[in-house]
C-alpha positions as CSV (number, residue, x, y, z in Angstrom):
1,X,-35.7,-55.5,10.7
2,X,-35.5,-51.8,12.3
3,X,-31.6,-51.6,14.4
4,X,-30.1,-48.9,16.5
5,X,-27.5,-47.2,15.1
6,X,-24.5,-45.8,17.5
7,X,-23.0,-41.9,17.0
8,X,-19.8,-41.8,19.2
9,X,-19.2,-38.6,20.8
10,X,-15.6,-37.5,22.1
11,X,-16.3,-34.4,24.4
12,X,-13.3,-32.1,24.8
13,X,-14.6,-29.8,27.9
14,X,-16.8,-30.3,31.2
15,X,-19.8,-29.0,29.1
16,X,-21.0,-28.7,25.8
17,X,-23.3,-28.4,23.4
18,X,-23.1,-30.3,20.1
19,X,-24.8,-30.2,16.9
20,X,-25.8,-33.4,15.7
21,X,-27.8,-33.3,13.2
22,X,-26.2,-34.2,10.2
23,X,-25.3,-37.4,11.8
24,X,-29.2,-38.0,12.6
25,X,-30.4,-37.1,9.3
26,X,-27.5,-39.1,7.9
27,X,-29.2,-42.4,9.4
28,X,-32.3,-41.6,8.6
29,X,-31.3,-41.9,4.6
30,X,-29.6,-44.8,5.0
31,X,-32.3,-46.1,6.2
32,X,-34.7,-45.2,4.0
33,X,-37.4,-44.7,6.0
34,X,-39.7,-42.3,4.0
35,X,-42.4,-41.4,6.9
36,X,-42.2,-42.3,10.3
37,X,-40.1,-41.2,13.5
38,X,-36.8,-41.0,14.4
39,X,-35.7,-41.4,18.6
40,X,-32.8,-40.1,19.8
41,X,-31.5,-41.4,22.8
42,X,-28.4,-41.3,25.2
43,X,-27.8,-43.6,27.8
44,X,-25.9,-41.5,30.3
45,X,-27.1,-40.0,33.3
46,X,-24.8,-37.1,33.2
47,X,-25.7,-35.6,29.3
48,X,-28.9,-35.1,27.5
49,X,-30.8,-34.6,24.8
50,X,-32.4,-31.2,22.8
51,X,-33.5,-29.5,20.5
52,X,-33.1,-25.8,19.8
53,X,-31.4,-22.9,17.3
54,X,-28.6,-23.9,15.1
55,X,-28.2,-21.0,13.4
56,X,-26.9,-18.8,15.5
57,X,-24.1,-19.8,17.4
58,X,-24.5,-17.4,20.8
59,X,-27.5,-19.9,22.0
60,X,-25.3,-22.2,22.5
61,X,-23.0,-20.1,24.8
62,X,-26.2,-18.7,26.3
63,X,-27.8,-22.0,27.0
64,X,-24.3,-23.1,28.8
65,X,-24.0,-20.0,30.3
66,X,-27.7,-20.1,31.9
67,X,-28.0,-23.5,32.8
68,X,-24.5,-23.1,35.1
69,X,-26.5,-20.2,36.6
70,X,-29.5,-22.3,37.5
71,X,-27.5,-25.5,38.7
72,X,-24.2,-24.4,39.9
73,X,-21.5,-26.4,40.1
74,X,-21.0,-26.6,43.7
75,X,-23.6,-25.9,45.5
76,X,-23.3,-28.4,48.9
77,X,-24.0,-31.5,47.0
78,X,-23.6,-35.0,49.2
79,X,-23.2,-36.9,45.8
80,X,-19.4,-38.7,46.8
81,X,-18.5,-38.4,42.7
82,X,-19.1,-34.3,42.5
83,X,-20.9,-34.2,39.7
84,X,-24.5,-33.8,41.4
85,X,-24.8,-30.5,38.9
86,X,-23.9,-32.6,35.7
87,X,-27.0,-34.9,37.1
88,X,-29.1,-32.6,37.4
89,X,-28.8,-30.7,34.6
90,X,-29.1,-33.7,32.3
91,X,-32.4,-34.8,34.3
92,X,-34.0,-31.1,33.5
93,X,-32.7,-31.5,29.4
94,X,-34.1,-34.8,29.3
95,X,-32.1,-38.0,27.9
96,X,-34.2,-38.5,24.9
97,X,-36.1,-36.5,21.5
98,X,-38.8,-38.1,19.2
99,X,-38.9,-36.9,15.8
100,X,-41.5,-37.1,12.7
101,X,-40.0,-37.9,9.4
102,X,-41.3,-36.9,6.8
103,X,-39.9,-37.7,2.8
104,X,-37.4,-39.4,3.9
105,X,-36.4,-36.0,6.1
106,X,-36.2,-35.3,9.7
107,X,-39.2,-32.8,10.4
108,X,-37.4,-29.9,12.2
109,X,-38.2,-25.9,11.7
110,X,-36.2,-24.2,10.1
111,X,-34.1,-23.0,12.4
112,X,-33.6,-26.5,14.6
113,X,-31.1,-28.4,15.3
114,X,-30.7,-32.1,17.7
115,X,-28.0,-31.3,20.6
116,X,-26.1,-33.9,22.5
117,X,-25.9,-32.1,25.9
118,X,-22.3,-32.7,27.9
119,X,-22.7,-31.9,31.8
120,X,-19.4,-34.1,32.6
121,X,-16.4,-34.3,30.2
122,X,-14.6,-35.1,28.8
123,X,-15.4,-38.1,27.9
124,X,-16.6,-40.5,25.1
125,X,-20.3,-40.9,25.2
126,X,-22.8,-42.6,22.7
127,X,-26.2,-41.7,21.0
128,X,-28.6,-44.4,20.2
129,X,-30.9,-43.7,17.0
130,X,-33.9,-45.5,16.4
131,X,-36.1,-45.2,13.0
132,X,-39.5,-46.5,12.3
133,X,-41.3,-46.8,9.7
134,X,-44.7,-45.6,9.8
């Protein structure tokens, strides 16, 4: 029987951008699914889902950095909560990545990385995983 695991994620800061990889690839051994796909999921509508460099730690800044330019905080939002911009931004990163595995190993490039995308911390969020074999 294929579950879904849980990664808990305490954010610290209105945004950020954090690596989880390990904590993917981690599952995916358990699990010892040796080809197949892996789905990364989170079930908030105010974070998201990427993949992108994890090697050199200015993207992440950058990514932050441009992605306030292109959805500003305030910017005459009606949304009653404020946080039209964290909505938005997750909506453009997307809530979810799919992922070949393959030897037992996530299939990334070599210079990839899986980012859990805060638009509206702090706050503890969750990331579903799903693996099947296949």
């Amino acid at each position: 029987m294929q579950q879904i695991y849980t990664i808990g994620i305490k954010t610290g800061q209105p945004a950020a951008m954090i690596d989880i990889t390990k904590e993917v690839q981690k599952l995916v051994k358990e699990s010892e699914v040796k080809q197949g796909i892996c789905v990364v999921f989170v079930p908030h509508t105010t974070a998201g889902i990427t993949i992108n460099e994890n090697a050199d730690p200015d993207v992440v800044r950058d990514m932050t950095m441009e992605m306030n330019k292109i959805v500003p905080m305030k910017d005459n939002y009606n949304h009653m909560e404020g946080n039209s911009a964290a909505h938005i931004k997750a909506s453009v990163m997307g809530f979810s990545e799919t992922i070949l595995i393959e030897d037992g190993r996530l299939l990334l490039g070599t210079w990839q990385g899986i980012y859990f995308m805060e638009y509206d911390g702090p706050r503890f969020r969750k990331v579903y995983v799903k693996i099947l074999e296949g």
